[in-house]
N, C-alpha and C positions, 0 to 999 in steps of 0.2 A: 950083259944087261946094264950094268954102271955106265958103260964105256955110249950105251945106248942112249941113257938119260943124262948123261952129262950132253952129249949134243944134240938134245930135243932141248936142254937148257940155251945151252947156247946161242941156238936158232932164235931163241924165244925172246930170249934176252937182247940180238940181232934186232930185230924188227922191233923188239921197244923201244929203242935209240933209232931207228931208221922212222917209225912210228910220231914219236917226240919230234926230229928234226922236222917233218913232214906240216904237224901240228903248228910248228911255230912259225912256218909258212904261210901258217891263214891268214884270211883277217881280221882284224879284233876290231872289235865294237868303240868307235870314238867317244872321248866326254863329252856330253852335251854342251856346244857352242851357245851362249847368251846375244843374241840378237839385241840391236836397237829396234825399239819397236815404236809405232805410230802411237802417240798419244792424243785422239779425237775429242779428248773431254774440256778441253779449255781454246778453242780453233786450231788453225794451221799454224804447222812452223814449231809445234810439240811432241818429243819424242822423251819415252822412258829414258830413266837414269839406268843403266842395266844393273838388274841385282835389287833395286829398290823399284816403291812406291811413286816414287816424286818424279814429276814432268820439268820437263827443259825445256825454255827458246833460247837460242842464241842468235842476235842479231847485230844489225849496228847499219852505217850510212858513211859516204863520202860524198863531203860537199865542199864546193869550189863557187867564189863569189868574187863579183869584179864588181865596185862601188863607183860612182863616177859623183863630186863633189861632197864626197860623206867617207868619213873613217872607216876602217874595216869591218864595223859592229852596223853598217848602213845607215848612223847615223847622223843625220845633220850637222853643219859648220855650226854649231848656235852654243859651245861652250869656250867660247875664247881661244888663246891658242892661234896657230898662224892662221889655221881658218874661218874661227872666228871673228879673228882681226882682219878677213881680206887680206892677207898679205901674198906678195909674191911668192915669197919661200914657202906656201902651204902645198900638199899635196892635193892636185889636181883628178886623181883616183888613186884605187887601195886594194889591193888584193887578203883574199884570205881562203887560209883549206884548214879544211876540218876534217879530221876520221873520228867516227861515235863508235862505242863499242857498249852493246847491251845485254843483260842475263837476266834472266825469267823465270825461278821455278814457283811451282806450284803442287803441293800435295795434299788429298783429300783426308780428313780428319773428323771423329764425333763432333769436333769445335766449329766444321768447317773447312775451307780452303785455308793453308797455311803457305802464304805469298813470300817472294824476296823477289827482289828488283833491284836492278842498278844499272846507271847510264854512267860511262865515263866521257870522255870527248879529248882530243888529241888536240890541238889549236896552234893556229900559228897564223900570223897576219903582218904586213911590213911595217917596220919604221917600231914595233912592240918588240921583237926578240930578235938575237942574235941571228945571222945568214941560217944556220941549222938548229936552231933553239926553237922553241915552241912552250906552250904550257898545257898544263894535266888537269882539266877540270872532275868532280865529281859533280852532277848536276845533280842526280836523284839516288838514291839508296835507301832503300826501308824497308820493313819488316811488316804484314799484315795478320791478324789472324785472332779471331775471334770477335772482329766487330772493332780492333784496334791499329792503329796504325801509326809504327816507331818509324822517327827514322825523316830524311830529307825527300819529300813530297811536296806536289801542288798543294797551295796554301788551301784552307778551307773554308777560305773567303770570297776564294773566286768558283765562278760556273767552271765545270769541270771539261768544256770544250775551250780551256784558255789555252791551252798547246794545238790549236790546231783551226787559229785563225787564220785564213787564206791572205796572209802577208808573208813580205822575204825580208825590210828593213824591221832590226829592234829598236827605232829612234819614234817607233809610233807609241804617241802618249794617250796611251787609252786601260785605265788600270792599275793595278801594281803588279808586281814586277813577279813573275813566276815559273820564266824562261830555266831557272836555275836549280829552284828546288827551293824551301825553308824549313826547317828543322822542326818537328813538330813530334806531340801527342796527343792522338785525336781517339775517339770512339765514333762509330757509325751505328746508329740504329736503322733497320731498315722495316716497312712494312706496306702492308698489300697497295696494290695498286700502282705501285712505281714511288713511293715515295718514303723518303729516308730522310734522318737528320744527324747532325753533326756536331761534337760538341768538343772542344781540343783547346791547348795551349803550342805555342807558338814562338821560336828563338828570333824577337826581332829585329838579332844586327848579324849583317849589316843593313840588310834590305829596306825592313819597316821605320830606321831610324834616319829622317828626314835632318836631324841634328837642329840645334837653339845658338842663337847668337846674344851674346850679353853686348847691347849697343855703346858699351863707355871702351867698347877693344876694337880690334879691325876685323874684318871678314878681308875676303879673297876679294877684290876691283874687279871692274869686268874687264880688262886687260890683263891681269895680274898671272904669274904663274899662280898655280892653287893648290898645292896636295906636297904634305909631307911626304906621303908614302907614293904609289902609283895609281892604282884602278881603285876606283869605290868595291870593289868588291873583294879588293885584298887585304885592306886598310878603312873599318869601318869609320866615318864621320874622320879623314883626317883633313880635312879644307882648312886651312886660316880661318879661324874665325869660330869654329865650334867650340861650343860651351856647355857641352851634352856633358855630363858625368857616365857612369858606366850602367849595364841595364840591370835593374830590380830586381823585376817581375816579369816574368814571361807575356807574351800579348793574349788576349781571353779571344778565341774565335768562337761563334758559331754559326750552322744554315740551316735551312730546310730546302730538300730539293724533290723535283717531280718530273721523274724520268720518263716518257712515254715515246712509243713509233713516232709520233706526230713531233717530238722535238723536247725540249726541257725548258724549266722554270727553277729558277734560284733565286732565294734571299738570304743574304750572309748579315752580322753584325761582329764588329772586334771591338774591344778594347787595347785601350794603347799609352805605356808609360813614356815620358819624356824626364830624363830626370838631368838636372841642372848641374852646372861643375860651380866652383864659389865664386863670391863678388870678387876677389883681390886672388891672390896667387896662395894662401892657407886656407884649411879648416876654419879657422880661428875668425878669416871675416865674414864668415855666415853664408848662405845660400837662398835663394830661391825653394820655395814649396814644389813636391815634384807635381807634374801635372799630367794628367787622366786624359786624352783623346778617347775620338771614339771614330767610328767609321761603320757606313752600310752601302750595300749594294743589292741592285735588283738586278736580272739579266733572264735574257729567254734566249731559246734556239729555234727556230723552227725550219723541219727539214723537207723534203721532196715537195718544195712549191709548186703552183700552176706553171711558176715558167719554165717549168725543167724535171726528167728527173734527176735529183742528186743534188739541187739547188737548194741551197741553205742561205738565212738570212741570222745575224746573231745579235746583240744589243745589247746593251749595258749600260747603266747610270752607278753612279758612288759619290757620296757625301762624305766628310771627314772634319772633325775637328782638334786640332793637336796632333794630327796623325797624317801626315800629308802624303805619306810615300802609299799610301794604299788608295791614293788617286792617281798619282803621278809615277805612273812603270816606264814599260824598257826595258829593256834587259841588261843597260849599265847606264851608271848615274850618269848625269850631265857632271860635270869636273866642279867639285867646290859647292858646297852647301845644297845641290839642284842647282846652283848658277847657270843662266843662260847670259848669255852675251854674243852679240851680233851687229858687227862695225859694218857698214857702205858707204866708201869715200868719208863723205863729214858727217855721219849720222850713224847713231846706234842703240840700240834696243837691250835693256838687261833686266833682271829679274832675279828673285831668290827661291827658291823651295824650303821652306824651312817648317820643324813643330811649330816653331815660336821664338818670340823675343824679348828679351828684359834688359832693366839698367840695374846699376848698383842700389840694391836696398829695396827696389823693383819687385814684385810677381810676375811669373810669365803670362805673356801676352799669344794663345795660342791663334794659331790659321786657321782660315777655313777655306777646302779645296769642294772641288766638286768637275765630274768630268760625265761626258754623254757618248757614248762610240756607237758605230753600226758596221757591220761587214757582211757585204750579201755577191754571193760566191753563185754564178751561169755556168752549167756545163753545155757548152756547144755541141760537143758530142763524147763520145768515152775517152774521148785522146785533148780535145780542148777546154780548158773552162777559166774565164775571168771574173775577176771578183772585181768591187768597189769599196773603198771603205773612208769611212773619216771618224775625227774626234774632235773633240773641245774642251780644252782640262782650264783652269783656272785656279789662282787663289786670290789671296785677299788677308788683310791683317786688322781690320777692324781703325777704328777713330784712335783707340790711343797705340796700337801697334803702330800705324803711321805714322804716327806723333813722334814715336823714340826715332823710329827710322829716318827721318826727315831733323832728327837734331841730330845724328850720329853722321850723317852724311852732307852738311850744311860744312860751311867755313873750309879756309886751304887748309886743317889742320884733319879734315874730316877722316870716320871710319873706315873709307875703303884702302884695303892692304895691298902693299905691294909683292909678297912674296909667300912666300909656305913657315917665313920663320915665326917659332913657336910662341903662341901667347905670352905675356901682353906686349912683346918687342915688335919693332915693323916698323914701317916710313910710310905715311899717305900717298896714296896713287891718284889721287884727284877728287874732285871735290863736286858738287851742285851747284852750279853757277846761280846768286842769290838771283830770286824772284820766279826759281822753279816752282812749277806746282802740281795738284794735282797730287795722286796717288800708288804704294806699291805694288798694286794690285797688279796684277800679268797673267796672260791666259798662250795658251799656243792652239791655233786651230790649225788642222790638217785633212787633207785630201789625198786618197792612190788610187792607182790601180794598180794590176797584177794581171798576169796573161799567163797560161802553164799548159805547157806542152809536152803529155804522155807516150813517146813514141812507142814504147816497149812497156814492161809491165815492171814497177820499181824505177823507172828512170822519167824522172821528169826534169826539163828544161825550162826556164821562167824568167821574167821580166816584169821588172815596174818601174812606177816614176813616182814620183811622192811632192807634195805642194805644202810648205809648213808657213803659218806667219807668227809670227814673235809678237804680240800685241799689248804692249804697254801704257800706262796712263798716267807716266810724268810728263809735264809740258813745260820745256825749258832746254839745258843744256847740261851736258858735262864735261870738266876739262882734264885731260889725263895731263898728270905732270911726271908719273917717274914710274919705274919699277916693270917696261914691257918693251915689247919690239914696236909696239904701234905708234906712230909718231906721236911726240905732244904735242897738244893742242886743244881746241874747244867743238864737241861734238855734238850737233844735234839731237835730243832723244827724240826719236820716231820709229813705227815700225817698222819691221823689219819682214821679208819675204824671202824664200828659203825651197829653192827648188834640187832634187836629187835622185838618183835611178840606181838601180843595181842588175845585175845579170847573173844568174845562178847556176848551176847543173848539180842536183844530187841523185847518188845511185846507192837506193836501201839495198839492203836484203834482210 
């Protein structure tokens, strides 16, 4: 009987190991895999974070542009420099590539959507960086959420269609400058019917800071080399010749805007500091009062015109006093204070951008700009569409701005500098030949087109030509004597015409 149950044991025991190996044979139930999944609440191109709430796009673009008589930025010969001097030695075209790379989330909230953004841009253009060198911009990066908005955005000055006017050069002066991004704190109220307003502060350097010239020192010549540093936008206000102190107060923005199917309607106004550096090289010998511009703009959109659908027409006017860079955009300065400058054979065209101007003991003497633009965009068909556009920017310094201007610039001793070295040192670059007249007032008007061709969906190919005239209102001469590659001698002041193309291919996704 023992000997009986010990091997019914066994047996038993047998097959629960035989049983067990069998079992672990099978197959077992996997962990649940987290998918990426389709996020349809903010459009295409958003997928879940897995694990969390918050939407993603990841984006970005490569673009490749060939300039033909305009710098790598498509912008015109009109800031001195071999091409603004006509010279031989200038470059004849300019290549440049760009890779953009963009992030997108978004997650829903009691507050709302709580946004992050960021555009970087990879850059590299000739004759700017080294053979393998390039540079790293951040254009935009901000933070939304709850009717606020931190962070490097479109300014809140401008119609919020300023990124996506049917242009390929940034040398078109129509605006200010937004290409980039400006540092701001803003709130948005929105309500029924399409319409919201806007109410923020603003970091205005480098962009909004047009810079001040004290007339008893030199500025940058229109031949002259100009920039301590390199780009206006690396080195705010560093031209020969600025007299800016450093900023305050932040710039005061605000709009009201009306968004609707039929198109939009914006009216912005800013406030704007311009604050003085001193009369002499101390504290000690006093300053100028700082001084207050101001700036407004009106603009509409209107979209799916009679001639087309898809066809957009867009418009804009801006007024400014003391505040000139929020007339006069672009997406990089002209070289030296706004300085234009534009030699032909014996003749040449110059100008300043400036807040304002003062003498020792002086008050500043602020500008007044003002600029009209239009961009009206045909699609031929889903794969064609050419746009038209122009502008007319202008400023102007008033009876006694003129006044300093024309004794700062008079005699062989006069204001214009020859080089970048630092205030109050420098050597005269030429003078006003006496019995000049007339005034500083300068306007640039401009005419393009643009032709864009959709072969595939995200790649478009394009082409424009651009017509700019330099339009000055001194009547006389001026004689370069030192400090440039441009021969001396005595030049005509007249205006000046300014023809320029570019060839594009960018491929989003």
């Amino acid at each position: 009987m023992v000997r009986i149950v010990s091997v019914l044991l066994s047996s038993i025991a047998s097959l629960t190991v035989v049983s067990a190996a069998r079992a672990s044979d099978l197959p077992v139930k996997a962990k649940g895999v987290e998918y990426v999944k389709v996020c349809s609440l903010y459009g295409a191109g958003f997928y879940y974070v897995p694990g969390t709430d918050t939407c993603i796009k990841i984006g970005g673009a490569i673009r490749l542009d060939l300039s033909i008589n305009s710098n790598g930025y498509e912008v015109p010969y009109w800031s001195g420099g071999a091409g603004g001097q006509d010279l031989w030695t200038k470059d004849y075209f300019a290549t440049r590539e760009r890779v953009n790379a963009t992030t997108d989330t978004r997650t829903a909230t009691e507050w709302g959507v709580l946004r992050t953004y960021a555009n970087m841009q990879f850059d590299f253009f000739q004759n700017r960086e080294s053979i393998a060198g390039g540079v790293v911009e951040v254009d935009y990066a901000f933070i939304q959420f709850a009717g606020f908005t931190f962070g490097k955005a479109v300014s809140q000055f401008d119609p919020q269609w300023a990124l996506s006017k049917p242009i390929i050069s940034s040398g078109v002066q129509a605006g200010s400058n937004n290409l980039s991004g400006i540092p701001q704190l803003a709130y948005t109220a929105s309500f029924e019917n399409g319409i919201s307003t806007t109410f923020g502060f603003e970091n205005a350097s480098p962009y909004r800071n047009a810079g001040l010239y004290n007339t008893n020192t030199y500025i940058v010549g229109p031949a002259s080399s100009s920039f301590t540093g390199t780009f206006y936008g690396s080195n705010s206000n560093t031209f020969l010749g600025n007299a800016a102190a450093g900023d305050h107060i932040p710039d005061v923005v605000a709009n009201v805007r009306v968004d609707r199917a039929w198109g939009t309607l914006h009216v912005a106004a800013a406030m704007h500091s311009a604050n003085p550096n001193f009369y002499g090289s101390t504290e000690t010998s006093g300053h100028p009062d700082a001084s207050y511009g101001f700036a407004f703009n009106g603009a509409a959109e209107f979209k799916n015109l009679p001639t087309g659908n898809g066809d957009t027409l867009k418009i804009s006017a801006t007024y400014a006093e003391g505040a000139a860079k929020y007339v006069w955009g672009g997406t990089i300065d002209t070289i030296g204070a706004g300085r234009y400058a534009k030699f032909d054979g014996n003749s040449l065209a110059f100008g300043y951008v400036l807040d304002g101007v003062f003498n020792n003991g002086g008050q500043i003497q602020k500008s007044k700009s003002w600029e009209v633009s239009a961009f009206y965009e045909h699609y031929w068909n889903t794969a064609w569409r050419t746009s038209l556009f122009g502008s007319y920017t202008a400023i102007s310094y008033g009876a006694a701005g003129n006044a300093l201007l024309a004794a700062a610039f008079g005699g062989t001793s006069a204001g214009f500098g020859t080089s970048s070295t630092a205030l109050p040192a420098g050597t005269s670059a030429g003078f006003l030949v006496p019995g000049t007249t007339g005034s500083f007032d300068f306007a640039v008007a401009q005419v393009g087109t643009r032709t864009a061709w959709t072969p595939v969906r995200n790649l478009t190919l394009s082409a424009s030509v651009m017509f700019s005239r330099l339009d000055q209102n001194l009547t006389g001469a001026y004689t370069q004597t030192a400090g440039a590659a441009k021969a001396n001698g005595t030049y005509v002041l007249r205006d000046q015409n300014l023809f320029n193309g570019t060839m594009q291919i960018l491929r989003s996704f």
